[in-house]
C-alpha positions, 0 to 999 in steps of 0.5 A: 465517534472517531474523528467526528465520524461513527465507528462504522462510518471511519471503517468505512471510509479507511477501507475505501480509501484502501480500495481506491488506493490499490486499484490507483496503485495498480494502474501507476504499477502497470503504467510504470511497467509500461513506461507511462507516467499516467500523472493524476493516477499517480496523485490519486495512489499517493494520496489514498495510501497516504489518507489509508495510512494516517486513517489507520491510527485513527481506530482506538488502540493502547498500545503500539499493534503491528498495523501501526509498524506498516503505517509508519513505514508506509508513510516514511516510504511515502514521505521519499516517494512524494519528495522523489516526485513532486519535489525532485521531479524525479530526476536522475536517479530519483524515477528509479527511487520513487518506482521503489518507494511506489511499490513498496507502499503499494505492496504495503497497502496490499499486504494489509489487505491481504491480512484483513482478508483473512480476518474479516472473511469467514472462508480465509479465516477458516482456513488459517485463523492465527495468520499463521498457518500455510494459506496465510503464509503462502499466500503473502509470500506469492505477493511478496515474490509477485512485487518483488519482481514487478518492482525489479522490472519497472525499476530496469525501465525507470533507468532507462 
C-alpha cells in the first residue's frame, strides 16, 4: 500500500497525473507560442506536473535514484514558475521567467516519459535496454533540440 492506495493503483494514478500534465503542458506551450495565456490550462499543467513530481516519491526506494534528481528539480522549477505566476503576476521580466520555468518542467515531465517508454514498452526496450544505446539517446536529444527551440521562441514572444 502506498499512501492508502494499492501498488498498482498509485501507478496508476502517478502515470495519469503525468498524462494529463503533458497534454495540459502542451496546450500552455502552444498557447504561449501563440501569444494566449489560456489560464485554467495554466492551473491545471502546474498542478499536475507538481502532483507527478511529489507522486514520484511516493513508490518504495533505499536510495536516492535519478528519478528522484528530476523531481527535485522539477518541483524547484516549479516552485519559481508558480511564484512568477501567481505571485508576481509575471510582471516585467517575470512572463519571460515563468515561459522558461513552464518549459523546462514540462520537458522535465516529457523526458521522464520518454524514459518510461523505453522501460515499459517491449519494442523500445528492444531497441535500446540499457538506455544507452542510439534510439534512446536520439531520440531524448530530438526533444532536447524540439524544446529547446519552442522554448527560445515563446520566450522572444514573452518580451514582447
Amino acid at each position: 500500500m502506498i499512501w492508502g492506495m494499492t501498488t498498482s493503483t498509485f501507478t496508476a494514478v502517478h502515470v495519469w497525473l503525468s498524462l494529463i500534465g503533458i497534454g495540459a503542458g502542451l496546450t500552455v506551450m502552444f498557447g504561449l507560442l501563440a501569444g494566449k495565456r489560456l489560464g485554467r490550462w495554466n492551473t491545471l499543467f502546474l498542478a499536475t506536473t507538481v502532483a507527478t513530481s511529489v507522486t514520484g516519491f511516493g513508490f518504495p526506494f533505499d536510495h536516492l535514484l535519478p528519478s528522484h534528481k528530476v523531481g527535485i528539480m522539477s518541483l524547484v522549477i516549479l516552485a519559481v514558475a508558480i511564484g512568477a505566476r501567481y505571485a508576481l503576476h509575471q510582471a516585467g521580466a517575470w512572463r519571460r521567467i515563468y515561459v522558461v520555468c513552464a518549459a523546462i518542467a514540462l520537458y522535465l515531465n516529457v523526458f521522464v516519459g520518454v524514459t518510461q517508454a523505453f522501460l515499459k514498452f517491449s519494442a523500445l526496450t528492444a531497441l535500446a535496454p540499457g538506455q544507452t544505446e542510439a534510439p534512446f539517446v536520439l531520440t531524448q536529444l530530438v526533444v532536447l533540440g524540439l524544446f529547446t527551440a519552442l522554448t527560445i521562441v515563446a520566450a522572444k514572444k514573452a518580451r514582447g
